[in-house]
N, C-alpha and C positions, 0 to 999 in steps of 0.2 A: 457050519457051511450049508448054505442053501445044495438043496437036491439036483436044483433045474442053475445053470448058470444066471447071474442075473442079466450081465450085457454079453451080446455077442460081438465079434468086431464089426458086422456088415452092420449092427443097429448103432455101433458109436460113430461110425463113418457117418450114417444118415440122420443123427442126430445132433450132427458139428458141424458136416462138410469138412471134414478134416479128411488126410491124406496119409494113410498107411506105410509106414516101413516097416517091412522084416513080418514073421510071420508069428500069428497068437499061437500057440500050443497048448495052454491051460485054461482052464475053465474060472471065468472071470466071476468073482461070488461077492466083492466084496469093492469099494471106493475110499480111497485115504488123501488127505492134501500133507499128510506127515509120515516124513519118509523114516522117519525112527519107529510107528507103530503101525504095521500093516498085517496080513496073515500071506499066504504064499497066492500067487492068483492077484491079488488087488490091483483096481486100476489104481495107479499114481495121477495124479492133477496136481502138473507143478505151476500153483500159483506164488506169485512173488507176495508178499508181506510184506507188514510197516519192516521187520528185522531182516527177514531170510529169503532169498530167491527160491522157490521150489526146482527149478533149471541146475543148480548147484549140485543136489540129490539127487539126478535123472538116473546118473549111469551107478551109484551104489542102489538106487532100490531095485532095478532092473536083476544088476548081480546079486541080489541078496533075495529073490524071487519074486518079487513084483510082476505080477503080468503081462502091462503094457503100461505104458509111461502117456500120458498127452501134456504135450506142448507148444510152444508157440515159437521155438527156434530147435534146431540141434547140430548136435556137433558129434565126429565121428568116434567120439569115444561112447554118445548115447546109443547111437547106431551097434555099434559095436556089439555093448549090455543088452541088447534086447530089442522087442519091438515099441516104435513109437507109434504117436497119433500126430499130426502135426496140425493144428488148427489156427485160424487167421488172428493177429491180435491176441488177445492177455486168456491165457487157459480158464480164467474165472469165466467168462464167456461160454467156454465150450461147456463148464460144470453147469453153468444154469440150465441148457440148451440140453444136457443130458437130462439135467430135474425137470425139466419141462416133456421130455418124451416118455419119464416116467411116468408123471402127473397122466400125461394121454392117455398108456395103454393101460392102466388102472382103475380099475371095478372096483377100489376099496368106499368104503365114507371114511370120507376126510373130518377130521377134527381142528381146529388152529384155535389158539390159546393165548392172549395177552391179557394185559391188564399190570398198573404198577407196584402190586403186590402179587405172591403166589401162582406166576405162570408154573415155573419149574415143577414145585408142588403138586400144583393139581394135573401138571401133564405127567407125573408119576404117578398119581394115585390114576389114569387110565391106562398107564401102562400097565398097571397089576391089574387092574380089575375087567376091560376089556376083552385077554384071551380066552375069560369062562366065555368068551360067545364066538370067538371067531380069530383066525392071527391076524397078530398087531405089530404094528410096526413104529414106533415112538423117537423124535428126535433123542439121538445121545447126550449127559450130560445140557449146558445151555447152550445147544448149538439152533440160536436165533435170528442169525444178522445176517449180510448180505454173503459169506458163505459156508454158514453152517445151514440156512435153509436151504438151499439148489444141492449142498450134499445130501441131505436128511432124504429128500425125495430122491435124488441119482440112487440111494442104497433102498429102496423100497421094495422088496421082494416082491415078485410078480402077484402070489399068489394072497397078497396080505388084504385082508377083509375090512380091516380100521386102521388107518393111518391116524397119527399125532404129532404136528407140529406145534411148537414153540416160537412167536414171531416177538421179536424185541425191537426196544429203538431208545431214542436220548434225542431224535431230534423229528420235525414236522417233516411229514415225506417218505418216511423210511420204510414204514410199514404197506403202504402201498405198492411198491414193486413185490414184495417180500409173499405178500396175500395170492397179489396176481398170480404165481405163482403156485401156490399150494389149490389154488380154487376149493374152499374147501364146504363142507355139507351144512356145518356148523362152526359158528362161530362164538367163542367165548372171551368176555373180557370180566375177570375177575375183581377189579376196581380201580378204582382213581383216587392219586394219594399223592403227597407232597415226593414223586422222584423227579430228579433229572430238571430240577428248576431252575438249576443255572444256565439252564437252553429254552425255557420260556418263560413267559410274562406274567404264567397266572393257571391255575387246577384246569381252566377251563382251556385253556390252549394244550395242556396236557390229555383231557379227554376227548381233545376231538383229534389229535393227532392217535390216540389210542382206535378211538372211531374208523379209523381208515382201514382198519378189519372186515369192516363190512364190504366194503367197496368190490371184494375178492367173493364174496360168498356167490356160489353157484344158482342160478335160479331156482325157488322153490325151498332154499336152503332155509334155516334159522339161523337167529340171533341169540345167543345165554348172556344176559346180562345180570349184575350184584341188585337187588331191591332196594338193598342198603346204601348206596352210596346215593350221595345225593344231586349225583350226576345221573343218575338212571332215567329220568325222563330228555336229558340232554342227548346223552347217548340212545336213547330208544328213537327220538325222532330223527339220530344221524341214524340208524340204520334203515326206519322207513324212507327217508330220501334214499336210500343207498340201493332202495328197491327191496329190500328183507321184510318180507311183510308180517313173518311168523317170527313172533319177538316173546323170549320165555323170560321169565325174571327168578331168580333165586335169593335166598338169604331167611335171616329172623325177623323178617317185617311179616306179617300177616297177610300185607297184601301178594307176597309172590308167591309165582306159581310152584315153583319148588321151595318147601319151608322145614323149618325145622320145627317140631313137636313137641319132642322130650331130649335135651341132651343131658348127659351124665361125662364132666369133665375127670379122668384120670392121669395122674404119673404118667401112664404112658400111652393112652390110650384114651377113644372117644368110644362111647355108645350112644344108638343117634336113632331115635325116630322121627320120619319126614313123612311129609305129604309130597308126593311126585304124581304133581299135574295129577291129582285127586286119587293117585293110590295111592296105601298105606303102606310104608316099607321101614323094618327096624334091619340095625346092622350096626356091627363092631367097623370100628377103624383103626386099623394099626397106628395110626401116629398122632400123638397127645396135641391139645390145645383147642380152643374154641374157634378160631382162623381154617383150622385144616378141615374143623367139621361143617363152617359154610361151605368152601371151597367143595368139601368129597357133593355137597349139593351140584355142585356145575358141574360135577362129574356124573351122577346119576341123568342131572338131565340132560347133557348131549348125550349119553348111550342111549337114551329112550328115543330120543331122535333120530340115532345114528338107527336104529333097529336092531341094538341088542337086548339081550333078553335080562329086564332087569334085576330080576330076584337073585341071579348070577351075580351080575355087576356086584352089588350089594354086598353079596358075602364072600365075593373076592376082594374087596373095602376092609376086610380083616390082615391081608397081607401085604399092604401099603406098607412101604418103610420112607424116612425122610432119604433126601437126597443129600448127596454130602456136603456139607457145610451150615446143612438147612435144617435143623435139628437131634441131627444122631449124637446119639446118650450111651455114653459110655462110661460103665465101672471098673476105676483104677487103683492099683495096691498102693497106699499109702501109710505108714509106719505100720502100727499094728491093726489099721484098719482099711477104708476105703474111701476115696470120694465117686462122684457123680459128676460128669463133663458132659454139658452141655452144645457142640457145638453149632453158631450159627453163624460162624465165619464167614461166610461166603458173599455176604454182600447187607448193604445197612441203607434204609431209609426211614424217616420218624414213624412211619405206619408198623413196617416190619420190626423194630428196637422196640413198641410198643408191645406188638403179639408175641414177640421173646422173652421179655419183662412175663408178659401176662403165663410164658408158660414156666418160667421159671418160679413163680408164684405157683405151682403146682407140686412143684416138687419139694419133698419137704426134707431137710438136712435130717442126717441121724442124731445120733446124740451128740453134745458139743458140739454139731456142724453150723454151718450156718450157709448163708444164700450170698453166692459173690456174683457179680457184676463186672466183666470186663467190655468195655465198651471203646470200641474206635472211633474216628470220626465219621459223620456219615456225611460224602462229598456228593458234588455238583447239585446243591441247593442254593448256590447266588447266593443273594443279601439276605435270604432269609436264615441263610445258616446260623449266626447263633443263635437268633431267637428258639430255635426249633432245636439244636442242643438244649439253650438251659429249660426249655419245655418238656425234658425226659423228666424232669426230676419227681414231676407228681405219680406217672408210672412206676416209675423208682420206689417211690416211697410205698403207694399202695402193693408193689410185688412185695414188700418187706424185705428188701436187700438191704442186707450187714454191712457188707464191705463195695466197694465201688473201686476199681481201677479203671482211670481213664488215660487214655493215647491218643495225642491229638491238637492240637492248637482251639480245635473247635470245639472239643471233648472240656476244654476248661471251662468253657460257656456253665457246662453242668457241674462241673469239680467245684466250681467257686457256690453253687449255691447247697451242695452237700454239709452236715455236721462235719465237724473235726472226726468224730468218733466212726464215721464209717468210712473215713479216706485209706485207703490202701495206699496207694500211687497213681501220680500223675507224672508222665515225659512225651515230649514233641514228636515221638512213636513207639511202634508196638516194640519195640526192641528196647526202646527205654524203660518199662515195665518188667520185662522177661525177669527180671533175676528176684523182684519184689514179688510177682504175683508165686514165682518156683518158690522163692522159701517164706511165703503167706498163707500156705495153702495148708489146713492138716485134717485129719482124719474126720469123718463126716459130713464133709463140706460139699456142697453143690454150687459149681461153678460154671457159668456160663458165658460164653464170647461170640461176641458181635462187630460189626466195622464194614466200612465198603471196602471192596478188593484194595482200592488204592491204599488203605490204611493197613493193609496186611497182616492180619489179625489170624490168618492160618498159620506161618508160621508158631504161635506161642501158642496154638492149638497142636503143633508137634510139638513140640517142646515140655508141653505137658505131659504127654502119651511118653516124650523116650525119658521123661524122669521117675513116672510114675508107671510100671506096667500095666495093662488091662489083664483086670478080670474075666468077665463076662460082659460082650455088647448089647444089651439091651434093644437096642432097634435101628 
């Protein structure tokens, strides 16, 4: 719990024009739009959902210690439970209008992060590595859309030195309210890759809808742009229209300004020499793969930007862990031995199944194990969908996976071009697998899961975990 309160009532008043009932008494530290996880003090913002009214919860978060409640009607059972805020119109409203007077009285540098691979990612590895210079304040989990950013900023402690947002999207447009919002110092978009195509026409509609990152950058700000991608000069001249005149490039191309040197890929781990904007800097990175060790680039260069001190940065690059779904590796008791659970549940598109394939190709099975593959389908790719399944299969091949479990309608795209001898199962979902991949599985084996949310490929990533106990979590 913050020291100093973060909101007072006289500054939520003047930051909504809402209308007070009943009186504060606790010291407001914290903002929830979920009335099931709050701490005691929290403001409540009952916004209504595609599912749930947040107005439903008023009067149990109230009684259950919630601070003050804002909304956009009440009734005298809310009255009742506590104080409200009462503000015009849909409380989401009043959430941005609060992110927005945070944005105001804040002296932090701002970070904001997109790009169709590796926001999540690399907006962790500045969460770990940014406190050696200053507090940090980092979006939760992906909270990137129209109200996980206006909270990310409403919870921004006063006194926080580097802020990190996460700005996401699926359609042209989105990102630009979202930016405006964060105003931020620097701006990073990590690359352009085949997501979210079944909302447009073509990479290039996808990087310039990425592009609208810039639009938000504060005067004087920069731009970190991928070297590698071969949108980089696309997106470098949306950012000079966009007025960013300082445009930094990162990646293994020689020509950018942040590069990588010498890297050494391991099991679980990067070691990583780069040139950063013509200094020389070696450093560990907590989390395995060749992806994470461009990305930890975009991370060195906005702190040099932001004006942290980078030899810090750096060696706080050793305590990066994945985020959940996005690589944690776990060792589980299996008969008399163990296996190796890879998971990257959390969301799939052909770029990211690629850089999982590739890290899963690192790991190397014990004795008698072998390298499994469980793949969901990866959605909202339009017509190009199967083409771009049965396109795993050369990845596939080169990781040297054994065994392939595929879930999916789309996922057959690739089953159909696999040998007989590496098919595990294939079913129309992850539940239709579950009982093939549980008793497929035995000692030595390194297994990995991947799928977009909608494919739901977390579940048989629990399922694993309550069949097989963990050992020791590796990262």
């Amino acid at each position: 719990m913050a020291e100093q309160a973060l909101w007072t009532a006289d500054e939520l008043i003047g930051a909504t024009g809402g209308t007070l009932h009943g009186h504060v008494t606790t010291a407001m530290c914290g903002v929830t739009i979920d009335s099931r996880n709050f701490s005691p003090g929290d403001i409540f913002v009952a916004i209504k959902g595609d599912r749930h009214d947040g107005h439903d919860f008023v009067a149990s978060a109230l009684k259950a210690g919630a601070g003050l409640a804002i909304v956009s009607r009440v009734t005298p059972e809310m009255l009742a439970a506590g104080p409200v805020l009462v503000v015009a119109g849909d409380p989401l409203r009043g959430l941005e209008n609060i992110g927005l007077a945070s944005r105001a009285r804040s002296h932090a540098q701002i970070i904001a992060v997109t790009g169709s691979v590796g926001k999540t990612s690399t907006k962790e590895m500045l969460r770990a590595a940014l406190p050696a210079s200053g507090a940090t304040h980092a979006s939760a989990a992906s909270f990137n859309n129209h109200w996980g950013v206006p909270l990310t900023l409403a919870r921004m402690p006063r006194d926080t030195a580097f802020g990190v947002f996460e700005i996401g999207m699926n359609h042209a447009g989105e990102i630009t309210p979202l930016v405006g919002m964060v105003q931020p110092h620097v701006g990073i978009i990590t690359t352009i890759a085949a997501s979210h195509l079944g909302h447009f026409k073509s990479l290039d509609e996808i990087a310039d809808a990425k592009a609208e990152i810039f639009s938000g950058i504060v005067p004087g700000g920069h731009a970190v742009i991928c070297r590698d991608t071969p949108y980089f000069e696309r997106l470098a001249t949306a950012a000079r229209v966009a007025g960013v005149a300082n445009i930094v490039s990162f990646g293994k191309s020689p020509d950018a300004d942040v590069r990588i040197e010498r890297l050494a890929l391991l099991a679980d781990c990067c070691c990583v020499t780069a040139d950063v904007m013509g200094e020389s800097v070696m450093y560990k990175l907590g989390v395995p793969g060749e992806h994470m060790a461009v990305n930890s680039l975009a991370v060195l260069s906005a702190a040099k930007l932001a004006g942290a001190d980078l030899a810090r940065t750096a060696l706080a690059l050793a305590t990066a862990q994945p985020a959940k779904g996005r690589g944690v590796r776990e060792r589980l008791r299996i008969g008399g031995g163990e296996l190796l659970l890879i998971d990257e549940s959390y969301n799939a598109n052909p770029a990211s199944v690629r850089a999982a394939l590739a890290l899963l190709a690192t790991a190397k099975p014990a004795k008698g194990g072998r390298r499994i593959a469980v793949l969901g389908d990866m959605l909202e790719l339009g017509t190009q969908g199967p083409e771009l399944h049965a396109g795993l299969f050369e990845p596939m091949d080169a990781a040297q996976v054994d065994v392939l479990y595929a879930a999916g309608p789309l996922m057959a795209n690739l089953w159909a071009r696999v040998p007989a001898q590496k098919r595990g199962d294939h079913a129309a979902t992850s539940d239709g697998i579950r009982d093939a991949v549980l008793a497929g599985l035995r000692a030595g084996d390194v297994v990995m899961i991947k799928g977009s949310l909608g494919s739901r490929m977390g579940p048989l990533v629990e399922a694993i975990r309550a069949a097989y106990p963990p050992l020791v979590k590796e990262s």
